[in-house]
C-alpha positions in Angstrom: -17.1 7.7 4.7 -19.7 5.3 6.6 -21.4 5.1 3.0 -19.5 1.6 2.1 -20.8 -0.2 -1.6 -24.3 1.7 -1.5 -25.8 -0.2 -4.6 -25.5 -4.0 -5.2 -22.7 -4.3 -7.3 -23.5 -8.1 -7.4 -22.5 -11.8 -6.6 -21.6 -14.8 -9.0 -25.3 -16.2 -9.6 -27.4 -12.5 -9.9 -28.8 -11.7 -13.0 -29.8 -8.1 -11.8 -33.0 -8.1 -13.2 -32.2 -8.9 -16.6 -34.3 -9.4 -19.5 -35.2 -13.3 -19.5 -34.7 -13.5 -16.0 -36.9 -15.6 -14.4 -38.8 -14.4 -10.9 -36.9 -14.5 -7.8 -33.4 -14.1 -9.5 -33.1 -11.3 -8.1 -31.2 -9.9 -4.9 -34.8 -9.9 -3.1 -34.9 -14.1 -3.7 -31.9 -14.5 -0.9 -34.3 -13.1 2.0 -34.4 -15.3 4.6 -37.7 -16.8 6.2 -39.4 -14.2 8.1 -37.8 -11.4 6.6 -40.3 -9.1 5.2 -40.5 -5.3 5.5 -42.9 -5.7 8.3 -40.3 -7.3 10.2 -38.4 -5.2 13.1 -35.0 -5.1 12.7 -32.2 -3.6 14.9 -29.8 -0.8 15.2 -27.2 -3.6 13.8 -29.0 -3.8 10.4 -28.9 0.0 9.5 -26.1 0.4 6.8 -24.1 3.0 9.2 -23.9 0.5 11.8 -22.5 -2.3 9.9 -19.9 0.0 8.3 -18.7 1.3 11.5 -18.4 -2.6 12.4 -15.9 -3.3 9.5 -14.2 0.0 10.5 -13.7 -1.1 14.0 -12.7 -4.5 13.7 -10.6 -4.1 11.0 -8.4 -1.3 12.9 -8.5 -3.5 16.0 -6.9 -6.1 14.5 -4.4 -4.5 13.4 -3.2 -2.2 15.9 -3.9 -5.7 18.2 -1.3 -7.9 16.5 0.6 -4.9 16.6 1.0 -4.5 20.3 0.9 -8.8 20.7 4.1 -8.5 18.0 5.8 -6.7 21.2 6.2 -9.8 23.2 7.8 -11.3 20.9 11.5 -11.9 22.5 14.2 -12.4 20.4 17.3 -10.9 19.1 16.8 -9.6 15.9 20.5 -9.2 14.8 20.7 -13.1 15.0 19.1 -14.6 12.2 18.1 -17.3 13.8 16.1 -14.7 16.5 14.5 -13.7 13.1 13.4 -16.7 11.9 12.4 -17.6 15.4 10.3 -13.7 15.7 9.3 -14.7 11.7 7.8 -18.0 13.2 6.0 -16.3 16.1 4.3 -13.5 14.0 3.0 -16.7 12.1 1.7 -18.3 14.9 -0.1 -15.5 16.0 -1.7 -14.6 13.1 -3.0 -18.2 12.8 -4.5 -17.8 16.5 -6.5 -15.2 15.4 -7.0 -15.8 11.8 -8.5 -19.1 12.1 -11.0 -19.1 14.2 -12.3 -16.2 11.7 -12.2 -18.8 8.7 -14.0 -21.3 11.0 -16.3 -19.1 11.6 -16.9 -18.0 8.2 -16.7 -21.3 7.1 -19.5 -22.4 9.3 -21.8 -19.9 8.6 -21.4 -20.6 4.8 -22.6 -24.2 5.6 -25.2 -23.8 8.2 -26.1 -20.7 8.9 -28.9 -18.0 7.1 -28.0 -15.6 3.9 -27.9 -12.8 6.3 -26.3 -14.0 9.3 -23.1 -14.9 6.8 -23.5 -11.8 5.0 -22.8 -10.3 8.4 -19.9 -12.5 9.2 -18.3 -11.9 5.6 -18.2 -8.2 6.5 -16.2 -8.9 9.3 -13.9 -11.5 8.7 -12.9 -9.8 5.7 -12.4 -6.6 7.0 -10.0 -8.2 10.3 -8.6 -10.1 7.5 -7.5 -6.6 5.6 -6.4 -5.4 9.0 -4.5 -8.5 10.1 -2.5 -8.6 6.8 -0.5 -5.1 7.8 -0.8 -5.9 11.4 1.8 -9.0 10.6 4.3 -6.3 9.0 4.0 -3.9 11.0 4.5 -6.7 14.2 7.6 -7.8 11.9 8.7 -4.0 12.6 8.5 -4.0 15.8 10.2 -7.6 16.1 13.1 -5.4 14.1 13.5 -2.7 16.3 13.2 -4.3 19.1 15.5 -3.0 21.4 16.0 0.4 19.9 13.8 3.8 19.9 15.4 4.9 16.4 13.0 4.2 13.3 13.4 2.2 10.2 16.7 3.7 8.6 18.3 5.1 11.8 19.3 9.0 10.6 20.3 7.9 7.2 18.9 8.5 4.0 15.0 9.3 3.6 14.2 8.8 7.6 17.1 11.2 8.3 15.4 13.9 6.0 12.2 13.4 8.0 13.9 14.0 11.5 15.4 17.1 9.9 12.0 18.5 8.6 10.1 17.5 12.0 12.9 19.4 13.7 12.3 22.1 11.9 8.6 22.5 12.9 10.0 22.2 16.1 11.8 25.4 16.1 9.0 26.7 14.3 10.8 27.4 10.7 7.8 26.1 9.0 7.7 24.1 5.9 10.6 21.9 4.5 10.9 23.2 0.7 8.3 21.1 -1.8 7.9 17.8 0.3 4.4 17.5 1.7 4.3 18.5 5.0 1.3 16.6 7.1 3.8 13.6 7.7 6.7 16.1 9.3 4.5 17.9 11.0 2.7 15.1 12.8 6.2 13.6 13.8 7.3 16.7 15.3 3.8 17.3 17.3 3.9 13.5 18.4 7.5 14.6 19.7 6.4 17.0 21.7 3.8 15.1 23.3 4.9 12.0 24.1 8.3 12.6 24.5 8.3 16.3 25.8 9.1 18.3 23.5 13.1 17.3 23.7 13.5 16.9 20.1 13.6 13.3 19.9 11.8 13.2 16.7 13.2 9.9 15.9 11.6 8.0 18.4 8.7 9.8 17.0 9.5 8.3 13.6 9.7 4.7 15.1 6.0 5.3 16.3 4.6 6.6 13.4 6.1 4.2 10.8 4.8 1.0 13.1 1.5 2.7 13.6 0.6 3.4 9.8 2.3 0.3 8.6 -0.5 -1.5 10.6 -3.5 0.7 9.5 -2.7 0.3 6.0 -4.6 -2.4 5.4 -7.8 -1.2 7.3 -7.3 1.9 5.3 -7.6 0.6 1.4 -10.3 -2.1 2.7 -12.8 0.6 3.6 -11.5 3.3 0.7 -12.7 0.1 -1.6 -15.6 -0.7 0.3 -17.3 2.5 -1.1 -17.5 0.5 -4.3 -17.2 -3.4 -4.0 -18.6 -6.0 -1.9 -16.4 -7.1 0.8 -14.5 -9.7 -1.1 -13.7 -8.1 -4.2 -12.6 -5.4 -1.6 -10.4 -7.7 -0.1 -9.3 -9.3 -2.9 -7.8 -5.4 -4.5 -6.6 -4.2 -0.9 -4.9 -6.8 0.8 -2.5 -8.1 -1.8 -1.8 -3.7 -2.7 -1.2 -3.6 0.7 1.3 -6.3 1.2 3.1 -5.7 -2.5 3.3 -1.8 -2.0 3.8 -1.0 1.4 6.7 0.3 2.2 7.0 0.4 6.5 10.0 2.9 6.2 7.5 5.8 4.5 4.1 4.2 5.1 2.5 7.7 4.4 3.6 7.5 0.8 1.8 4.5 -0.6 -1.1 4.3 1.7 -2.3 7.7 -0.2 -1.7 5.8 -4.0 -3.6 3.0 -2.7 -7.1 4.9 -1.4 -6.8 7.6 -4.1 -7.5 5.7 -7.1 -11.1 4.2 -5.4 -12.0 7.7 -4.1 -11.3 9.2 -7.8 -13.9 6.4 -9.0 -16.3 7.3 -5.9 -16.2 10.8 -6.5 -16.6 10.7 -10.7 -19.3 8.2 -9.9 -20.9 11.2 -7.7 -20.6 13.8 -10.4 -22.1 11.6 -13.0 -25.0 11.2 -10.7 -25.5 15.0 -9.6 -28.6 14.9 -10.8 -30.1 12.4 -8.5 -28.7 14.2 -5.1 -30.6 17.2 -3.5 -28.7 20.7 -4.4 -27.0 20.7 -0.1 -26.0 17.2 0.0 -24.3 17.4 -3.1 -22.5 20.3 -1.9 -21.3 18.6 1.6 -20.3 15.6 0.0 -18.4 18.0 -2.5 -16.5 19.8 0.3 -16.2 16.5 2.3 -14.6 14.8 -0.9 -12.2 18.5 -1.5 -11.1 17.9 2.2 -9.9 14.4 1.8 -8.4 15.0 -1.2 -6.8 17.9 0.2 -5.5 16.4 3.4 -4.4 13.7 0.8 -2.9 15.7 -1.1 -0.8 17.4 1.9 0.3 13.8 3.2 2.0 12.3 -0.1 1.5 14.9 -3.1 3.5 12.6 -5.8 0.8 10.2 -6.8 -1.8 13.1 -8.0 0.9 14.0 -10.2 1.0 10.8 -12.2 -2.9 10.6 -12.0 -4.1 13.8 -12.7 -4.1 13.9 -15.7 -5.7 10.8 -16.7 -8.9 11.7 -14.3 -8.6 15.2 -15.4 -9.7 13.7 -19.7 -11.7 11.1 -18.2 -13.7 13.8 -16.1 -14.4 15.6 -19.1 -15.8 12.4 -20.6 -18.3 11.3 -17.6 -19.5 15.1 -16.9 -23.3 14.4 -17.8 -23.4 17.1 -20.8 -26.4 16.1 -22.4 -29.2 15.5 -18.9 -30.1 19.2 -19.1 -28.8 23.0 -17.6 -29.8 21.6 -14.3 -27.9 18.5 -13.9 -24.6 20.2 -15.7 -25.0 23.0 -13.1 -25.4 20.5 -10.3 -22.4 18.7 -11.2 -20.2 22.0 -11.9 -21.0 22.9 -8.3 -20.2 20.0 -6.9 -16.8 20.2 -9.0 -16.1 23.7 -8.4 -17.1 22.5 -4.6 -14.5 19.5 -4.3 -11.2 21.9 -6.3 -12.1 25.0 -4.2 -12.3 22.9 -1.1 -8.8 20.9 -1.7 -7.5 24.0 -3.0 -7.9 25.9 0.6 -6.9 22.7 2.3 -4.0 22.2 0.0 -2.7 26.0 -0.1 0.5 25.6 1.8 2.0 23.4 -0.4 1.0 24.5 -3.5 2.0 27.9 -2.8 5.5 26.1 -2.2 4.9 24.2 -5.5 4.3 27.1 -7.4 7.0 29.2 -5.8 10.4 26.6 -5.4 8.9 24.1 -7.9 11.6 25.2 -10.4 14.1 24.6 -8.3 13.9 21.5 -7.6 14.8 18.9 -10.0 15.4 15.4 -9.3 18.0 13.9 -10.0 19.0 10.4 -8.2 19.5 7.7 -10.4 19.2 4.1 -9.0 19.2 0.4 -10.3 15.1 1.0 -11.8 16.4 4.3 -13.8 19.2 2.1 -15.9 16.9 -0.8 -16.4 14.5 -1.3 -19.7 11.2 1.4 -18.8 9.3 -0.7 -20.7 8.9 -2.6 -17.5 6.5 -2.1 -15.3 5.8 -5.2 -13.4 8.6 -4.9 -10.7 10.7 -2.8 -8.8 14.2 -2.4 -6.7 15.2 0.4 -4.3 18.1 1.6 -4.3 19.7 -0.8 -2.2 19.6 -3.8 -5.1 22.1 -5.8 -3.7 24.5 -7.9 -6.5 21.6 -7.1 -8.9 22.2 -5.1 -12.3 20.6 -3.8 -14.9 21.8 -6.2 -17.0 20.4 -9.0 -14.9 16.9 -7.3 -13.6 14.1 -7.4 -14.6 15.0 -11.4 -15.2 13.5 -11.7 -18.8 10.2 -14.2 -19.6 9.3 -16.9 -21.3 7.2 -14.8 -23.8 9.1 -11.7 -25.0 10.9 -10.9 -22.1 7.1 -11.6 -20.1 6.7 -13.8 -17.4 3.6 -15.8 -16.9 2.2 -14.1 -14.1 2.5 -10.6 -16.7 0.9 -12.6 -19.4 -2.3 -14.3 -16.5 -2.3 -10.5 -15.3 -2.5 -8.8 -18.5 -5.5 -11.3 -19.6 -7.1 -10.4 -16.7 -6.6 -6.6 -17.9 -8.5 -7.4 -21.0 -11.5 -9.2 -19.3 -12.0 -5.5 -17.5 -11.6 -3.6 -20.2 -13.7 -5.8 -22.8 -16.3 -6.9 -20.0 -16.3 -4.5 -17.4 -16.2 -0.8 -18.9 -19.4 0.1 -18.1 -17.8 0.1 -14.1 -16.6 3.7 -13.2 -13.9 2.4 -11.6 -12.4 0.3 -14.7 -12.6 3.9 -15.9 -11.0 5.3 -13.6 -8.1 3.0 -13.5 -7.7 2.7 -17.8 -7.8 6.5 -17.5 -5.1 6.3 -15.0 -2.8 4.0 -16.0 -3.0 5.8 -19.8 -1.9 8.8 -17.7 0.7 7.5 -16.0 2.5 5.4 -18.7 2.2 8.8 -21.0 4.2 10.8 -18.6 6.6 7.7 -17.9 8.1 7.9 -21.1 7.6 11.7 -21.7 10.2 12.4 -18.5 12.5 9.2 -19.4 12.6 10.2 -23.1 13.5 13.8 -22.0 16.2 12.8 -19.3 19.4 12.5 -20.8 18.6 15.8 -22.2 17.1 17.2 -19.2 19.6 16.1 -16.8 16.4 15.0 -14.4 15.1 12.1 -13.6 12.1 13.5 -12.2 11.4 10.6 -10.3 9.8 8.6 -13.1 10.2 5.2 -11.7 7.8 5.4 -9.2 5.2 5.2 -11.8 5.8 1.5 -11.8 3.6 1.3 -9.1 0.4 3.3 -9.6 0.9 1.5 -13.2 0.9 -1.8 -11.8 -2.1 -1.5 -9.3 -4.0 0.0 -11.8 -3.8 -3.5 -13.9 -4.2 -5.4 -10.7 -7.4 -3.0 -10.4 -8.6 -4.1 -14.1 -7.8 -7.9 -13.8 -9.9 -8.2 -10.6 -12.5 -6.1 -12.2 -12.5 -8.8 -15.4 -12.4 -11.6 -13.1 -15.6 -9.9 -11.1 -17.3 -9.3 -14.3 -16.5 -12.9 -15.8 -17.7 -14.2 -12.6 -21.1 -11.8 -13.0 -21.8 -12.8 -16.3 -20.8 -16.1 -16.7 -23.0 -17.4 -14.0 -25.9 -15.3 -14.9 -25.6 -16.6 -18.3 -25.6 -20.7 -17.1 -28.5 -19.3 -14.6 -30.7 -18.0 -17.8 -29.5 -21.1 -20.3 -29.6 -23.9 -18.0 -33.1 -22.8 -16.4 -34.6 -22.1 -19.9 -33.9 -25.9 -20.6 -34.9 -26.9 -17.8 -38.1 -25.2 -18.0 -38.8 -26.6 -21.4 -38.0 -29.8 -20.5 -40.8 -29.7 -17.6 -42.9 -27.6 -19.5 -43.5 -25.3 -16.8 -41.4 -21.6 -16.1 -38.5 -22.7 -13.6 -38.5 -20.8 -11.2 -35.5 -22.4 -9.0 -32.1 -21.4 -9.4 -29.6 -23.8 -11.2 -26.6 -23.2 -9.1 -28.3 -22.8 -5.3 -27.1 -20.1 -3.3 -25.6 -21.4 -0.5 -23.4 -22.8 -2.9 -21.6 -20.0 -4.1 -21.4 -18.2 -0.5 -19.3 -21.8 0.4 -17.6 -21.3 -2.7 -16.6 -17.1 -1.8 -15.9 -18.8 1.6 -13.2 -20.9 0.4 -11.8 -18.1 -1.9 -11.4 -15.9 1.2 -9.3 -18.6 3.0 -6.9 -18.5 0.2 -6.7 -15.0 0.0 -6.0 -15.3 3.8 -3.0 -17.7 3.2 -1.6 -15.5 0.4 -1.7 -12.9 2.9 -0.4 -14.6 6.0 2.6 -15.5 3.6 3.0 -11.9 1.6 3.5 -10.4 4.6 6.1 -12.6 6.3 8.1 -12.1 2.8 7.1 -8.4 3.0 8.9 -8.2 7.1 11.9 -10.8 5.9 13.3 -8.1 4.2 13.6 -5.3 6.9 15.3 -7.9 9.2 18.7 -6.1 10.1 21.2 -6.9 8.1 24.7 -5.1 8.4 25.2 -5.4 4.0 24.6 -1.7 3.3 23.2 -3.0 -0.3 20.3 -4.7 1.4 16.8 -3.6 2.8 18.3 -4.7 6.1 20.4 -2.0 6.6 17.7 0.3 7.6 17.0 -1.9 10.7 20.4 -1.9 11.3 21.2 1.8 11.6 18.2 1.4 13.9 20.5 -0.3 16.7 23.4 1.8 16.1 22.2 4.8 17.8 22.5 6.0 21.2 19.7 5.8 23.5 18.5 9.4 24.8 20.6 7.9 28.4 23.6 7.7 26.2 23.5 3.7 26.2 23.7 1.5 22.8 20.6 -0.1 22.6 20.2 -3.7 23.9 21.0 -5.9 20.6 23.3 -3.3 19.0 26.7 -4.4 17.4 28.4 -1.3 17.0 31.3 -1.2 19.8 30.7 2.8 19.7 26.9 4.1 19.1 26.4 7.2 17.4 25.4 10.6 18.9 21.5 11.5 18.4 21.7 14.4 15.5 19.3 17.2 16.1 20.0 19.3 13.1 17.1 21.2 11.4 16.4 20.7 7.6 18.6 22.8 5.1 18.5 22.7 1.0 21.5 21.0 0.1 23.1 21.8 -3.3 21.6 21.1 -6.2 24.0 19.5 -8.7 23.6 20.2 -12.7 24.0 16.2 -13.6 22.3 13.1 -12.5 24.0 11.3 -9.3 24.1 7.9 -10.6 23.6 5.6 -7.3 25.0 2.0 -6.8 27.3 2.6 -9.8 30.9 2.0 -9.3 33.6 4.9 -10.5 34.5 2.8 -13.1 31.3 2.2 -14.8 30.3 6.3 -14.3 31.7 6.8 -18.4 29.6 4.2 -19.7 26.4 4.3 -17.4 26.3 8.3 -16.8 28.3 9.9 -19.1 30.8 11.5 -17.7 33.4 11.1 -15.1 33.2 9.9 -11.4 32.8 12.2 -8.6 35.7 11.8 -6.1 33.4 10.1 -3.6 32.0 8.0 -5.8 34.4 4.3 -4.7 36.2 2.5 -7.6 36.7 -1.4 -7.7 40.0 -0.3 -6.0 38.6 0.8 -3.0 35.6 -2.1 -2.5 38.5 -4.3 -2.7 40.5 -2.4 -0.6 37.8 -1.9 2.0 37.5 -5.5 2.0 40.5 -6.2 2.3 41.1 -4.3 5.5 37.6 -5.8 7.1 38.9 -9.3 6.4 41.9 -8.6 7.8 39.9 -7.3 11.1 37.7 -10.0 11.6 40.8 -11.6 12.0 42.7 -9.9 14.2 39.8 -10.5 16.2 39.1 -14.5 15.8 43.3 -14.3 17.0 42.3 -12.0 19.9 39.5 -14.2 21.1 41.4 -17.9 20.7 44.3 -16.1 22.2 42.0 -15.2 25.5 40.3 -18.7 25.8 43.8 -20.1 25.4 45.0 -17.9 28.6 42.0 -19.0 30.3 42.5 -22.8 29.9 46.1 -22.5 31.1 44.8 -20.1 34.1 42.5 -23.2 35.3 44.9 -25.8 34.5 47.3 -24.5 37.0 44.6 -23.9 39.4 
């Protein structure tokens, strides 16, 4: 994967050797003085070694923030410890960040075409890597004081512990749930903490750890197509909208599938133009990523599958000859059989339980209008409802970003389609919405949700995919179109070919320059909104309850940790994973018993709570809280009379 945007996909100004282009327009015109194929250049300009370079300091970055973000001191259960920790993950990432833009800067202004082109590499790709490193700092600033993970033994990360536990005691895998991500908790159990079981501290690790690689991750899966900023500009913003630092794992695979989809059909529609072997190792290599992807988080190549699947069967080269069809069968046959082996323990799970498992948890994006697809909420929503989210638009329920986002969408599709990867995402997104609606449509009969709503998000990145891909391709052929107008005049005015460009170089690297500190900004500033909302919070209806549970757990001494505000910690649970039942209706989540008739359709389980017993529950904590203001005034009163005797 050290093959990173092979071919010149371009840069505002080219022309690409165009008809009516005029000499030196070309890519060849930016050479530097001195540069000429008899010159001898160095290990640093072979294309492996700058690719490894944008590897390595994009993963150093962030895994270096990461372990800075630990001397942050503060208490996170004080909110003013977490706007002080908020503050201090801001001024770190300035520290680093820039001197980078300086430098960038700089370089943009007075140094050469290939000494910047150098620099852009890197700043961009420690800019990818710093925008995850922030969030995944904010994590640790959360859990600071606590071994437990995000979510404590609750919910989803309780699950986890289970199904590590279970590969503990060597009872294999955990029904249909991909099993790479248990697995590795359990075997980074028993090595860093012995093999006692722990596998929650184990969980803590590993969400940190691949909350701060995300962003190095879907820079380089995107380098294999674009330039560095058009990289940037797709991964860094996907990183800091979708990732979520309680189940890293999970988006991390949506967000590098969709450019290795559109590396590997770009592959097959080339077969012909690769020897027979190579196109056979970079078949097995692509099989085992997708494989290994596919055992990590399998969900996502069931909403794109079939979209790539019809668009495969468009790009397959049918009419280059027997030899080129036969080259790319191979290297199809190559890539299935390949993820296929890799994949076999899971789908033999699929194909034996996947009948038995039917989904259905209901939550606050399940009751709201599926027509939209621009936002999301967990299941922790808060005071919000589904009849005040989504929060309708200006233009037919739309907001303006929809309406900017969706012109950008058109700009791809009407000037970009030629691009495999516009393909790729149209294809997918097609997919995805199809199956949306076919499971919603079918799940009041069905009594499944079959977790539809998570197509929001492979929907939505695929138009943030297609808007950056019209903005690239406005970019492309606007400026080659004032190079060829504006340089034909001029030349007619002189009365000689022109053979300078109209809009100089240098130019538009300062101008890219100045983009990337903006996308630098919206990152610094995603991800500090992106870590606000994991700060612990003790209202069970927020994303800050997860931290929470995090410092309510007993240390492996027995101790509370540090910053915890329970008065009595729970015991560490070291239960292996079971099946629970499987109920025949949908569990209709963060609906009161009341509402149960008109929302589900039927009447309230008995644990479901009723506006009776909120206000009852409240009721008895207010009454608490002040026996215990009584308790405390009481005390300090004793105390002053104590030292006014004395």
């Amino acid at each position: 994967m050290t093959h990173l945007a092979p071919e010149v996909v371009g840069e505002p100004g080219t022309t690409h050797g165009r008809p009516g282009a005029a000499p030196g327009a070309g890519p060849a015109a930016d050479r530097t003085v001195g540069s000429g194929p008899k010159r001898r250049r160095g290990w640093m300009s072979r294309r492996w070694a700058h690719a490894s370079a944008e590897v390595a300091v994009s993963l150093l970055v962030a895994l270096g923030f990461m372990l800075l973000s630990r001397h942050i001191s503060v208490n996170p259960l004080v909110r003013l410890g977490q706007v002080s920790g908020l503050a201090a993950l801001q001024k770190y990432a300035a520290l680093i960040g820039l001197p980078l833009l300086a430098l960038l800067l700089y370089t943009a202004y007075r140094g050469t075409a290939r000494r910047h082109g150098i620099v852009k590499r890197l700043v961009c790709a420690a800019l990818a890597g710093l925008a995850t490193g922030v969030i995944a700092g904010g994590v640790v600033v959360a859990l600071r004081g606590t071994p437990h993970a995000l979510g404590g033994q609750e919910g989803d990360p309780g699950v986890l512990i289970d199904m590590a536990n279970s590969f503990l005691h060597h009872e294999g895998m955990s029904g249909i749930y991909p099993p790479a991500f248990p697995a590795l908790m359990a075997l980074w159990a028993k090595i860093r903490y012995h093999g006692r079981g722990e596998t929650g501290f184990a969980l803590h690790d590993l969400q940190i750890f691949f909350t701060a690689v995300a962003g190095p991750m879907a820079y380089c899966s995107w380098r294999l197509l674009l330039r560095p900023f058009w990289a940037m500009l797709i991964a860094v913003p996907a990183a800091v909208l979708f990732l979520d630092p309680i189940r890293p794992y999970s988006h991390v695979v949506m967000i590098v599938l969709l450019p290795l989809l559109g590396y590997w059909l770009r592959h097959m529609r080339r077969a012909g133009r690769l020897p027979q072997r190579k196109l056979l190792l970079r078949g097995a290599a692509a099989g085992v990523i997708f494989g290994g992807l596919f055992l990590w988080y399998s969900g996502w190549y069931i909403w794109a599958a079939p979209g790539a699947a019809v668009l495969a069967l468009f790009l397959f080269p049918w009419y280059a000859g027997a030899s080129v069809r036969k080259r790319a069968g191979l290297f199809i046959g190559t890539t299935l059989l390949t993820a296929a082996v890799v994949g076999a323990p899971l789908l033999y799970q699929m194909v034996r339980l996947g009948a038995q498992n039917p989904d259905r948890y209901a939550f606050l994006s399940v009751y709201a209008d599926p027509g939209y697809v621009l936002g999301w909420v967990s299941d922790r929503s808060g005071t919000l409802t589904y009849q005040t989210w989504p929060v309708a638009g200006e233009m037919a329920g739309q907001t303006g970003f929809a309406l900017l986002l969706l012109f950008g969408v058109g700009l791809g599709l009407g000037l970009g389609l030629r691009h495999v990867m516009v393909r790729t995402a149209g294809a997918v997104l097609a997919g995805a919405w199809l199956a949306r609606f076919w499971f919603a449509s079918n799940m009041a009969g069905d009594r499944a949700v079959q977790l539809y709503p998570r197509t929001t998000w492979i929907i939505m990145y695929c138009l943030m995919i297609l808007a950056v891909f019209g903005l690239m391709s406005l970019v492309h052929r606007g400026s080659g179109w004032i190079e060829r107008t504006l340089r034909a005049a001029r030349a007619d005015a002189a009365g000689a070919p022109g053979a300078v460009r109209v809009v100089p170089r240098r130019v538009v690297r300062q101008l890219a320059a100045g983009m990337v500190c903006v996308l630098a900004l919206f990152g610094a500033m995603g991800s500090s909104w992106s870590v606000n909302r994991y700060m612990p919070s003790a209202d069970v209806d927020s994303m800050g309850i997860d931290a929470y549970r995090a410092h309510t757990i007993k240390k492996r001494d027995g101790s509370c940790p540090r910053f915890s505000p329970a008065e009595k910690c729970d015991d560490i649970e070291k239960n292996d994973w079971k099946p629970g039942p499987i109920e025949d209706f949908i569990w209709c989540a963060g609906i009161i018993a009341d509402d149960w008739p008109s929302v589900c359709g039927l009447k309230a389980p008995e644990k479901v709570r009723s506006k009776l017993d909120i206000e009852r529950d409240r009721q008895a904590e207010f009454e608490k809280q002040k026996n215990k203001a009584d308790q405390n005034k009481s005390g300090q009163n004793k105390t002053g009379q104590n030292t006014t005797k004395q």
